[in-house]
C-alpha positions, -999 to 999 in steps of 0.1 A, spaced: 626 7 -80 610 10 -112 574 7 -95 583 32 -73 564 62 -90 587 89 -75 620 73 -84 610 60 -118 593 97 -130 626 113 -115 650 85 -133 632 94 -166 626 132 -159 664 129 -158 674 109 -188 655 134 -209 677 167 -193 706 144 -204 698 136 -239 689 170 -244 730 178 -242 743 147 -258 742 109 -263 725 93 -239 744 54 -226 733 30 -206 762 42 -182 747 73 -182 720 58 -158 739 42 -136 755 73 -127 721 89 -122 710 62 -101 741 66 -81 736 104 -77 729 118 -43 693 124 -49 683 91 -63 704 75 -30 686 95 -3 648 88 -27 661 48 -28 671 50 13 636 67 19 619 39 1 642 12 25 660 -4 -9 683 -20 0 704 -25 -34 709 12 -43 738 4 -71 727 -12 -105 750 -30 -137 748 -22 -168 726 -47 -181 702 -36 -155 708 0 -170 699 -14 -204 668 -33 -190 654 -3 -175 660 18 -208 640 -6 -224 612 -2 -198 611 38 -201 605 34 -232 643 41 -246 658 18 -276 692 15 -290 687 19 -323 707 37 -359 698 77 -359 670 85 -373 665 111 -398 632 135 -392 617 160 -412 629 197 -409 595 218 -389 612 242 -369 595 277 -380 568 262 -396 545 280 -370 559 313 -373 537 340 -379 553 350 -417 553 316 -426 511 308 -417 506 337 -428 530 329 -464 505 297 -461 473 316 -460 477 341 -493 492 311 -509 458 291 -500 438 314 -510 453 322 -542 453 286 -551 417 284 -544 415 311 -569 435 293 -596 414 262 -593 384 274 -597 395 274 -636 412 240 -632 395 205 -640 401 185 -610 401 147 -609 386 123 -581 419 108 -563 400 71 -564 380 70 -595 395 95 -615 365 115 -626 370 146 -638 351 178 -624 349 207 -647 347 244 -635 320 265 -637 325 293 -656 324 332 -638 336 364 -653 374 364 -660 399 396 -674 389 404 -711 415 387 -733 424 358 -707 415 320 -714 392 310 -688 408 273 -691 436 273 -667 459 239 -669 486 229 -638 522 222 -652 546 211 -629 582 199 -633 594 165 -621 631 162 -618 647 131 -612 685 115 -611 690 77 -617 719 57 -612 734 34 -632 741 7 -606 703 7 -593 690 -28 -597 668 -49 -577 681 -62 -542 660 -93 -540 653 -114 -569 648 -155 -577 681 -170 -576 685 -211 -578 702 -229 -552 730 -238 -578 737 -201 -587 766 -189 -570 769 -152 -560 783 -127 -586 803 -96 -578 786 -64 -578 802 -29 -585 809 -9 -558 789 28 -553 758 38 -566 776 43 -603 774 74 -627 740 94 -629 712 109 -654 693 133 -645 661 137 -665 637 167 -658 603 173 -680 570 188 -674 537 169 -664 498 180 -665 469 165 -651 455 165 -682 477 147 -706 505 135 -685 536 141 -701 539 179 -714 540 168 -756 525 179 -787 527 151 -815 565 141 -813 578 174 -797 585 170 -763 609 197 -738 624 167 -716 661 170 -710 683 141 -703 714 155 -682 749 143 -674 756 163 -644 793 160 -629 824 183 -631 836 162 -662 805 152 -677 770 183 -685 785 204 -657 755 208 -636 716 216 -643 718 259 -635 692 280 -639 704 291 -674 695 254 -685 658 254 -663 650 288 -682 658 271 -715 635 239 -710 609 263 -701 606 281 -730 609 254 -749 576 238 -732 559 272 -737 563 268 -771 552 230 -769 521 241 -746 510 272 -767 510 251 -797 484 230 -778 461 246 -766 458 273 -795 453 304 -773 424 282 -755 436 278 -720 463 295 -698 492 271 -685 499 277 -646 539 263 -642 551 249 -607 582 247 -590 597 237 -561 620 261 -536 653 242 -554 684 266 -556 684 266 -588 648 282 -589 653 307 -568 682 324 -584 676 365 -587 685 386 -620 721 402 -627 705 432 -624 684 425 -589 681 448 -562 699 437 -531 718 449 -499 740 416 -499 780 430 -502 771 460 -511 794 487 -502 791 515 -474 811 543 -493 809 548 -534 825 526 -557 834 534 -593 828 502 -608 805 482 -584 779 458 -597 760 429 -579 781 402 -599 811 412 -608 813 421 -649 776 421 -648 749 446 -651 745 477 -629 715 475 -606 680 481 -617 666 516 -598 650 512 -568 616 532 -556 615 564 -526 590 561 -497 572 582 -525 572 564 -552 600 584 -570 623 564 -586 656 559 -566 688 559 -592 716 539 -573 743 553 -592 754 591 -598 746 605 -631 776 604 -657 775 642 -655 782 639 -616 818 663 -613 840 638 -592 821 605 -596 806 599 -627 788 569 -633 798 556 -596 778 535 -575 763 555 -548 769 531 -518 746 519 -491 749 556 -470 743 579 -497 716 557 -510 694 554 -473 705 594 -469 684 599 -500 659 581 -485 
């Protein structure tokens, strides 16, 4: 059967539609095999066996090519062809190529440094332009090594259970000098994260590292190069101002006290077709809703 190009391409052509809708067994091709059109293709070719076991089934799985094995985990690259996101890819190539045209760059086998050549920059602007980026990490307190030298005499010791409590320790790195320090000042953060422990690392506690290594960096550098900070898409990154303009829950008819989070700030204005700023609340001197939040209608009637 399985040299028998017809029934083998079918038998695998098949397999695939199957896996496609859930796990695939080895019972799974016995059935096929013992489905109408595999019987009439095996009483064509004058087989005479036209039923198979399951350890046959498993055999032949291994011969397709198929192996029963844990789940694999793969990496996430659905959209990553879409025309927004090459397109995403392309400005953002192009303006890195800008920004390292004032970077040093450093051979990735010998480690020799390339210096830019200078060009005309903005008046005012360091022409020196230094790549900080922040590494975040979380350790555990039961990591250890899993194989070490034992003796034949020692006998085997209890371990704990679970990966233990964690740190979390996030700081800033440059190509030039490693670790983001000046003298003994440094802007790492050691962090306890867990409901009864730090809480957890928000954005409130990212914003103050960064200052905090601004203040390292700019003592540094003395005004003599401009520092160019990178971060990952992380949640906590990505986190919009109170004040931020946004459709999300916003509400169809006015409100009198709406705001994007509640007790926060009102929304920041928002700009006509025109260019004309776009208030999204009524003036206080409005004569039935004063101060209220416009709401999504009024606001795109406006527009």
């Amino acid at each position: 059967v399985l040299i028998d190009e017809d029934i083998s391409s079918t038998l695998q052509l098949a397999l695939v539609e199957k896996v496609k809708s859930g796990y695939l067994t080895a019972q799974t091709l016995v059935e096929l095999v013992a489905s109408e059109e595999i019987q009439m293709k095996l009483e064509a070719a004058n087989i005479r066996k036209r039923s198979i076991s399951l350890r046959t089934a498993q055999c032949w799985l291994k011969h397709f090519g198929w192996r029963y094995e844990h789940v694999r985990k793969g990496m996430y690259i659905d959209g990553h062809e879409r025309d927004d996101v090459v397109a995403y890819r392309q400005e953002f190539l192009g303006r890195w190529k800008e920004y390292e045209r004032r970077m040093v760059t450093y051979d990735s086998e010998t480690g020799e440094p390339t210096f830019p050549k200078g060009f005309p920059i903005t008046p005012g602007t360091p022409f020196r332009l230094i790549l900080i980026t922040q590494d975040e990490c979380t350790f555990y307190a039961n990591d250890q090594r899993k194989l070490v030298w034992n003796h034949l005499s020692t006998m085997p010791t209890p371990l704990p259970k679970g990966e233990g409590q964690s740190i979390m320790v996030s700081d800033f790195l440059t190509s030039d000098w490693g670790r983001l320090t000046d003298g003994d000042e440094d802007c790492r953060v050691l962090f306890r994260a867990g409901a009864n422990r730090d809480g957890y690392f928000k954005v409130e506690d990212l914003i103050a590292q960064v200052d905090r290594g601004i203040d390292i960096f700019e003592g540094r550098v003395l005004g003599k190069a401009q520092g160019l900070w990178l971060f990952d898409n992380a949640p906590s990154h990505q986190k919009r101002a109170p004040d931020a303009r946004s459709a999300r829950r916003m509400p169809i008819k006015p409100c009198a006290s709406w705001t994007p989070v509640k007790g926060g700030p009102r929304m920041r204005p928002g700009a006509m077709p025109n260019g004309d700023v776009q208030d999204f609340y009524f003036p206080d001197s409005h004569p039935t809703m004063p101060g209220w939040f416009k709401g999504m209608e009024q606001i795109i009637r406006e527009r």
